[in-house]
N, C-alpha and C positions, 0 to 999 in steps of 0.2 A: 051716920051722916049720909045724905043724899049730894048725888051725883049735881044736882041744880044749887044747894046750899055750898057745893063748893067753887062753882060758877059766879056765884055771888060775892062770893069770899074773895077771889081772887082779882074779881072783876077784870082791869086793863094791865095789870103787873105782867108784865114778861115772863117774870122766873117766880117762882115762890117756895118757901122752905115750911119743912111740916112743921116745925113752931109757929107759922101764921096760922097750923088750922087747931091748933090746943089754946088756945083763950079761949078762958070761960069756962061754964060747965059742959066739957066733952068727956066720951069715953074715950081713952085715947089710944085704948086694944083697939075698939072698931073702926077708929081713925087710921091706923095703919094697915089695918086689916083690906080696908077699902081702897085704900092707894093702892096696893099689891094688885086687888081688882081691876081695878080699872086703869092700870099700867100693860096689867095683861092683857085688857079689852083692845089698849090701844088709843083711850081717851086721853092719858097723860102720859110725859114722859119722864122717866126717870135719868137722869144728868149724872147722879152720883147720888150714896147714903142721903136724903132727905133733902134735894135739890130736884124740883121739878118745873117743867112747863106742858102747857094746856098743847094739846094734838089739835090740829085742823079736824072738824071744822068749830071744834071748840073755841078755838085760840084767837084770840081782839088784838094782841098784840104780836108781833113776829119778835124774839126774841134776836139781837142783832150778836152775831159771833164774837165780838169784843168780852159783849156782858155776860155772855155765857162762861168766856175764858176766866175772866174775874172771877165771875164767884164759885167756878169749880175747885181752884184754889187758892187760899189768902193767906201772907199776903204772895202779889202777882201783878206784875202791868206787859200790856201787850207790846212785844219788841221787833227786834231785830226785822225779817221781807217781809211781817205783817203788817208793822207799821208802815213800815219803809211804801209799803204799795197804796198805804192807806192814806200817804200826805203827798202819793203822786210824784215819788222821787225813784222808783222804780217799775219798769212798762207791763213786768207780769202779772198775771191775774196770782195771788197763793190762796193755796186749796187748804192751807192746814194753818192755823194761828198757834202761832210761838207765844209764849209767852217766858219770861224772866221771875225767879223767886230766889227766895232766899231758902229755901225747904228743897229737898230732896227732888233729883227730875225724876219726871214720868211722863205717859203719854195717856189720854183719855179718849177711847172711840166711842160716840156717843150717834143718837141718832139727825141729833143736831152738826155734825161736823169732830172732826178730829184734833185732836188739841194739846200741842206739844210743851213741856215746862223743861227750860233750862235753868241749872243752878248758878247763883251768884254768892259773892261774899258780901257780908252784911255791909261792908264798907263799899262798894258798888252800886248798893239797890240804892238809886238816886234817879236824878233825870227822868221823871214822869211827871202826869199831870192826869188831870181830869177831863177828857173830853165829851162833847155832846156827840155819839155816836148815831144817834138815831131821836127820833123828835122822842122826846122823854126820857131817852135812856141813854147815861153816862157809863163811861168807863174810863178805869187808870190807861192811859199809851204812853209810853217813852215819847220823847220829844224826838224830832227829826234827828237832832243831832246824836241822841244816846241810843235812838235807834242803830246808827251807822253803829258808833264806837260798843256798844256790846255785840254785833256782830262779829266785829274785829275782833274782839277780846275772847268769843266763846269758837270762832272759824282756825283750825290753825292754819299759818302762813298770808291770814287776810288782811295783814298790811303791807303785801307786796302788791305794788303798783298794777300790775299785770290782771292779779285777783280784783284790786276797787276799778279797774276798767270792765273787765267782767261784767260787772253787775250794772251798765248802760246806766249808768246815775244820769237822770234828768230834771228839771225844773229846779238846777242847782240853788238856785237866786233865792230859791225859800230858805237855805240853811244859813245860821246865824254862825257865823265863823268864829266870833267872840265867846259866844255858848261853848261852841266846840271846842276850842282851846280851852276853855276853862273849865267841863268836863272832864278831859282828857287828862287836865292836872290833875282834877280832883283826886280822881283813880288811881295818880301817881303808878303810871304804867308804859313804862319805855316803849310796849308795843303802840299803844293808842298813842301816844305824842307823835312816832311814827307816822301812822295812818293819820292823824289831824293833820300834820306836815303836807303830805302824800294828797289830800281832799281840798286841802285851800288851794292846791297849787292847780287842780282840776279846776274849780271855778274861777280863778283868775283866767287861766287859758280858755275860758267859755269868754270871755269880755263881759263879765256881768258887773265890772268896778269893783271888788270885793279886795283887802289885801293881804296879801297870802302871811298868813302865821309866822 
């Protein structure tokens, strides 16, 4: 395989996996043989075992950190100050995307950014969704509110009042208080009923009409 048939191949895809370049008749020694090449060059980059994207000035599409987090590990949705910065409920910029799985944690340094997975129980992995992270490219995020509440859950002592002032929560009026509460049942966890407590009572006291759990 040449380096332009795979240009082709990949055309505006962000990420691609070496089962898109084995349909049809390929050799599929020289297909891996070639990726190792041209990883070494510098033309692509390797993410993980058979997870790549296109190097500048190859690359049509920028790969948005979300969808990178995704399909490094599945399954996975991105949580806790990643989300939280990403629906503008909290003022820091984060350098590293958390994400939540049900699989073993770990940490992935990649050339695309750093990429952290925390463990949940299966009875937790809930509260995500699909969003448009970048024009074309979607990824799982925990919802505003399961953001907060797995934070709590995987932070120890993060539902004392003290800790959720900490974290400068702004643009309260986006979190759906109903959600929250109903969340925090779900998980059936005396800490997050806690902290749901602890969070309504912060956006009532902003005056945003909300009422408290």
């Amino acid at each position: 395989m040449k380096f332009e048939e795979l240009l082709e191949i990949v055309g505006e895809e962000a990420l691609f996996e070496t089962g898109l370049l084995l349909a049809g008749d390929v050799d599929v020694a020289d297909v891996r043989v070639q990726l190792s090449r041209w990883t070494a060059a510098g033309r692509i980059i390797q993410l993980r075992r058979g997870l790549y994207a296109l190097a500048p000035p190859y690359q049509v599409v920028a790969p948005h950190p979300f969808l990178v987090a995704n399909r490094l590990l599945q399954p996975s949705y991105v949580s806790v100050q990643a989300a939280l910065a990403h629906y503008g409920l909290i003022p820091e910029y984060v350098a590293v995307v958390t994400s939540v799985t049900t699989r073993r944690p770990g940490t992935w340094e990649t050339a695309l950014g750093r990429y952290t997975f925390r463990s949940l129980k299966q009875n937790r992995f809930f509260g995500y969704r699909q969003v448009e992270v970048a024009e074309g490219q979607q990824a799982f995020v925990a919802t505003p509110e399961k953001a907060l509440l797995d934070l709590v859950y995987l932070e120890p002592g993060a539902d004392d009042p003290e800790y959720l002032a900490e974290l400068r929560l702004q643009n309260l009026e986006r979190l759906d208080l109903d959600r929250l509460g109903a969340q925090a049942e779900r998980a059936d966890s005396p800490k997050l009923a806690r902290a749901a407590e602890v969070i309504a009572e912060m956006v009532a006291e902003e005056g945003e009409g909300y009422e408290v759990i």
